[in-house]
VMD Tcl script that draws the C-alpha trace (Angstrom):
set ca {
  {-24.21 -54.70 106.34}
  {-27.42 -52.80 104.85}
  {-30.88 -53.59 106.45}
  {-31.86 -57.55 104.51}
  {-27.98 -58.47 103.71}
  {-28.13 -60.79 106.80}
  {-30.80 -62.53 105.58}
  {-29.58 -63.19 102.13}
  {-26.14 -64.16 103.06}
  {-27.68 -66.69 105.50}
  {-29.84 -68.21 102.78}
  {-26.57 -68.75 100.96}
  {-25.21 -70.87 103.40}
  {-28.36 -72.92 104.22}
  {-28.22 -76.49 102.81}
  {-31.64 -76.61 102.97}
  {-31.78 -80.12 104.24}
  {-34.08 -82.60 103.72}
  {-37.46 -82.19 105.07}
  {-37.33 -85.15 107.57}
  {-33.43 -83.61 108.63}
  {-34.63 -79.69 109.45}
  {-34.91 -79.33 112.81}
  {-38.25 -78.02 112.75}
  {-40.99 -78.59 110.09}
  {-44.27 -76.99 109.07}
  {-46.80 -77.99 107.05}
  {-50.49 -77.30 106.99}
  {-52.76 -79.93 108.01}
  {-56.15 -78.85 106.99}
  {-58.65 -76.23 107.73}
  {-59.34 -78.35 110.49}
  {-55.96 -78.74 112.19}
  {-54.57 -75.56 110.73}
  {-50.57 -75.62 111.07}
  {-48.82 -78.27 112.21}
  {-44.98 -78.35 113.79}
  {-43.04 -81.67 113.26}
  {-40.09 -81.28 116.00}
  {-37.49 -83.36 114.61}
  {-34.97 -82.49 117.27}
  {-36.10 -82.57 120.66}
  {-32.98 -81.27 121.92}
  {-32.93 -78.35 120.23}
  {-33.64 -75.25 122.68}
  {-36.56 -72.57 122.12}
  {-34.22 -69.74 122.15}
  {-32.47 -71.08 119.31}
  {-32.22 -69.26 116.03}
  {-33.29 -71.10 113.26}
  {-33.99 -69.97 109.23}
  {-36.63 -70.84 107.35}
  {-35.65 -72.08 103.56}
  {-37.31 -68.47 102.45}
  {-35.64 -66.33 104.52}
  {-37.33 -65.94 108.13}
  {-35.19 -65.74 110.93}
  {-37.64 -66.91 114.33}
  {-36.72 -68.66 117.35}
  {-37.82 -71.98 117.74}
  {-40.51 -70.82 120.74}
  {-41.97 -68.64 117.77}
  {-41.93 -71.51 115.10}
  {-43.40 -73.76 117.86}
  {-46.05 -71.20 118.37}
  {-47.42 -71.34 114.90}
  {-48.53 -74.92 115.90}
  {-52.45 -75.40 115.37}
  {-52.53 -71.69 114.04}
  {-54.62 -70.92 110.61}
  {-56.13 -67.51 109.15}
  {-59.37 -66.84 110.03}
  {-60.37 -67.57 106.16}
  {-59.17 -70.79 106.76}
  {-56.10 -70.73 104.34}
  {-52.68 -71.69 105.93}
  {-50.25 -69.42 107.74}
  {-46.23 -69.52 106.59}
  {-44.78 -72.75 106.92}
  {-41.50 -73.38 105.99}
  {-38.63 -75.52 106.67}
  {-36.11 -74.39 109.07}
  {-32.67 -74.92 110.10}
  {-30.39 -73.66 113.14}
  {-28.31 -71.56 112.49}
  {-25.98 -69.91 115.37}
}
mol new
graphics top color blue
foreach p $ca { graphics top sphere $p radius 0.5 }
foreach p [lrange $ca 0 end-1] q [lrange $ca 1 end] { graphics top cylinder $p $q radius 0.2 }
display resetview
């Protein structure tokens, strides 16, 4: 496959669940609490591949790092929900 066909065909098959059924979910909380990282599965391990509903492939450890995070301008990083995906 070309460079970005991988990420396209795994949009595809997302079912881009419901928020509360993702695996992990971001959402910003404010200028003061910047990004925030709802863990929905606590089983699920940080070297797992998940896909956000946009597109980005991260491992859970990286999603998980975005907790608390925020641009120095105060507006919110990219948050998105994401699934697992093998």
């Amino acid at each position: 496959m070309s460079k970005g066909v991988g990420r396209r065909i795994a949009i595809l098959f997302a079912n881009h669940e419901e928020d509360n059924e993702c695996p992990l979910r971001t959402h910003w909380g404010g200028k003061e609490r910047g990004a925030v990282v709802d863990v929905n599965d606590p089983t699920i391990p940080d070297e797992a591949t998940v896909i956000s509903e946009y597109g980005d492939v991260l491992t859970v450890a990286q999603v998980k790092a975005r907790d608390g995070q925020h641009r120095a301008d105060g507006y919110p990083t990219e948050l998105f929900g994401y699934e697992q995906h093998p």
